[in-house]
C-alpha positions as CSV (number, residue, x, y, z in Angstrom):
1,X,-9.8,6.1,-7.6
2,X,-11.8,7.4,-10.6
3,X,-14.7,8.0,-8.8
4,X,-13.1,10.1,-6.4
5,X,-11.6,11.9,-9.2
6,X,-14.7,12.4,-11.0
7,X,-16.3,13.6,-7.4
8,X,-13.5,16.1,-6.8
9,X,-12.4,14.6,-4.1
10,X,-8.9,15.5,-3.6
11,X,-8.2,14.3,-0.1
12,X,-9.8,10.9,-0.8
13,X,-7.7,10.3,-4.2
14,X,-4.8,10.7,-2.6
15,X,-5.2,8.7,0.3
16,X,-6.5,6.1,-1.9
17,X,-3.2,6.5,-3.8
18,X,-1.1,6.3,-0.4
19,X,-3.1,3.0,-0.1
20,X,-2.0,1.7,-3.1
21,X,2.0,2.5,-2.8
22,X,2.1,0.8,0.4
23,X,0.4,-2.7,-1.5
24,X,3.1,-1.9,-4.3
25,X,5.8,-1.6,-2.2
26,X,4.1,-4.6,0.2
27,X,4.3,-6.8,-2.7
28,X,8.0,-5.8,-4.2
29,X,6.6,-3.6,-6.9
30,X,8.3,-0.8,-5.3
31,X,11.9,-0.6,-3.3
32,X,13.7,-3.7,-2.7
33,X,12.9,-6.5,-6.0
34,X,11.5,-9.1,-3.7
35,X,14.0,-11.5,-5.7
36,X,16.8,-10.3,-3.7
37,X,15.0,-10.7,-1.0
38,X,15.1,-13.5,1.4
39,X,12.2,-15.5,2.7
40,X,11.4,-14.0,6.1
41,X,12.2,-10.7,4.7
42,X,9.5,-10.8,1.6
43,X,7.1,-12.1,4.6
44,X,7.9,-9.7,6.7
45,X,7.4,-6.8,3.9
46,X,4.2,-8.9,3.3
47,X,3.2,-8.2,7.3
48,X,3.9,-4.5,7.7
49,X,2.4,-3.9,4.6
50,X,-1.3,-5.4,5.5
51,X,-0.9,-4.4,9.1
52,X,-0.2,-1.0,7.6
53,X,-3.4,-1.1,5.7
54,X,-5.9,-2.5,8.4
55,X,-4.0,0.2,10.5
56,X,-5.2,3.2,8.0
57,X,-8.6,1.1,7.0
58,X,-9.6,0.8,10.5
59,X,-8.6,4.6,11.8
60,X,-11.0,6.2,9.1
């Protein structure tokens, strides 16, 4: 992200931050605390996240 930032590039930086909520909340950093979580349901989290990812990764 800093090298967008240093490039001015405004669009980039905040897709790039997009990117890294969704890994956050992915991994229980953000929303639910994956401790309260059940198995399938930290997996499944785990899933949409990545899918998520390879979704925006692969349209740009």
């Amino acid at each position: 992200m800093r090298s967008r930032r240093r490039a001015g590039d405004d669009a980039g930086l905040a897709a790039a931050r997009e990117a890294v909520g969704i890994a956050k909340r992915g991994l229980g950093e953000r929303g639910d605390p994956w401790w309260e979580l059940s198995v399938a349901e930290r997996r499944t989290r785990w899933d949409d996240a990545v899918a998520d990812l390879d979704a925006r990764e692969n349209s740009g």
